[in-house]
N, C-alpha and C positions, 0 to 999 in steps of 0.2 A: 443864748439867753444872756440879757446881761446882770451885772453884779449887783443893781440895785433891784430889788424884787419888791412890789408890790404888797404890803400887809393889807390882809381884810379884818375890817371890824368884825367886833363880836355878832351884830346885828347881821351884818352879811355872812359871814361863816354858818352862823345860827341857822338863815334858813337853805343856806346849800347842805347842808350837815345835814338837817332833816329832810331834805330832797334824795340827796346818797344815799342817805340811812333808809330811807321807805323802799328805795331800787333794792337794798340791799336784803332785807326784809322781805319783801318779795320775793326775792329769788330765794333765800331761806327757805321763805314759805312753799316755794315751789317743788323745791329737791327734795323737803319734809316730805309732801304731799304724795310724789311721787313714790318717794322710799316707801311709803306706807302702799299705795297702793299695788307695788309688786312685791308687798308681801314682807318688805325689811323690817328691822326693828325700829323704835324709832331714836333709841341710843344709836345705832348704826348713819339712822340721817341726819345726826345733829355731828358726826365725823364728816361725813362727806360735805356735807352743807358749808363747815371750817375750812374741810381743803380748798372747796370753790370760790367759796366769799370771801374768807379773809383776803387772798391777795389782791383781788377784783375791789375791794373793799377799800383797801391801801392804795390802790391805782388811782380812782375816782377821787377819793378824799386827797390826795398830794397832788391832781390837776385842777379840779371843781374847786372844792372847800377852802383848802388851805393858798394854791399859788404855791405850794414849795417844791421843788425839786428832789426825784427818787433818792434816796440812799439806801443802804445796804444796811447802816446803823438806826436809819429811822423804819426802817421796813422791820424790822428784827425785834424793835421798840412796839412796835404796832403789833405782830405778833404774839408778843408778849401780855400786852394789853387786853387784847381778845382773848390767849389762852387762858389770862385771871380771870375772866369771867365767865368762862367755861365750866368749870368747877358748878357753878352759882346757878346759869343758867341749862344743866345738865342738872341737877337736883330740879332745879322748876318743872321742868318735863315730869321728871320719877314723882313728883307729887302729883302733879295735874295728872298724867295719865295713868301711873300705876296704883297711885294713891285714892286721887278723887276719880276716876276710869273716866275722863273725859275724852273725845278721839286726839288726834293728831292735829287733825282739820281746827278744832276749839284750843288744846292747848298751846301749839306753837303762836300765836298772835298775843296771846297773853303774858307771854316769858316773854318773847321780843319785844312790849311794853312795858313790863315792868324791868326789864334790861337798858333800856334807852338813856336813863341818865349815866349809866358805867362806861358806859360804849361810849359817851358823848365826852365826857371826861377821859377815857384812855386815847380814844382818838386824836385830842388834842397835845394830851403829855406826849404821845410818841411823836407825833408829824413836828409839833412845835416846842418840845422840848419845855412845854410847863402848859398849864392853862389859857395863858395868854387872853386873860378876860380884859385887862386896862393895857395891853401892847400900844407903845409907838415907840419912835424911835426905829436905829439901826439894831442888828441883832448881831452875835457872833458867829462865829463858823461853826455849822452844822452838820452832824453828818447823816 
C-alpha cells in the first residue's frame, strides 16, 4: 500500500457507513433472533452479537468506509466506541422487552435505530481519529 492513502468525503463515507452498518445490523439481527429462539436470554444475544460484530464491524468499516488501514490502536479505539454504547443500547432492550414486553423480533431493530447516530459518530472518532466531517489535506501518523 502506499503512503499516500486516499480520503473519502463525508458524502461517500456517509453512504458506505450505512451500507456496513445495515450488514452489520443484520447480522445483530440475526444472532438476536437466533439466541432467542433456542431459548437464550436476550441480554445473552446482545454479548454474543458484540463478540461477532464488533470485529467484523471494524474489518469492513477500515476497508469499505474509511480506506484506512488496521491498527491495533484504532481497533482498541473502535472497541471502545461500541463498548460506550453498550451500556445505552443494553438498557434499550430492558425497556422494550422487559419493560414494554415487546419480542426480540420488535425490539432489536428499534435499539439499532435509535443507536445509529452513536455508532456513526464512534465509528468515525476511532478509524479516524476525530469526526473528520470538513477533512482534506494530509493527516498524521496513525495508529
Amino acid at each position: 500500500m502506499t503512503s499516500q492513502r486516499r480520503e473519502r468525503p463525508l458524502v461517500e463515507r456517509g453512504w458506505r457507513y450505512t451500507l456496513v452498518g445495515g450488514f452489520c445490523a443484520l447480522a445483530n439481527y440475526i444472532i438476536m433472533l437466533a439466541n432467542d429462539a433456542v431459548g437464550g436470554h436476550y441480554l445473552l444475544g446482545t454479548v454474543i452479537a458484540f463478540v461477532i460484530v464488533t470485529p467484523t464491524a471494524y474489518i469492513l468499516h477500515s476497508l469499505f468506509t474509511f480506506a484506512e488501514p488496521f491498527g491495533v490502536k484504532a481497533f482498541l479505539r473502535f472497541v471502545a466506541g461500541v463498548a460506550s454504547a453498550y451500556p445505552v443500547a443494553t438498557a434499550l432492550m430492558i425497556i422494550l422487552c422487559s419493560g414494554l414486553r415487546l419480542s426480540v423480533a420488535i425490539a432489536t431493530p428499534i435499539a439499532t435505530v435509535l443507536m445509529f447516530g452513536w455508532n456513526f459518530a464512534a465509528a468515525h472518532w476511532s478509524i479516524l481519529r476525530g469526526l473528520g466531517l470538513f477533512r482534506s489535506g494530509k493527516r498524521g501518523i496513525e495508529g
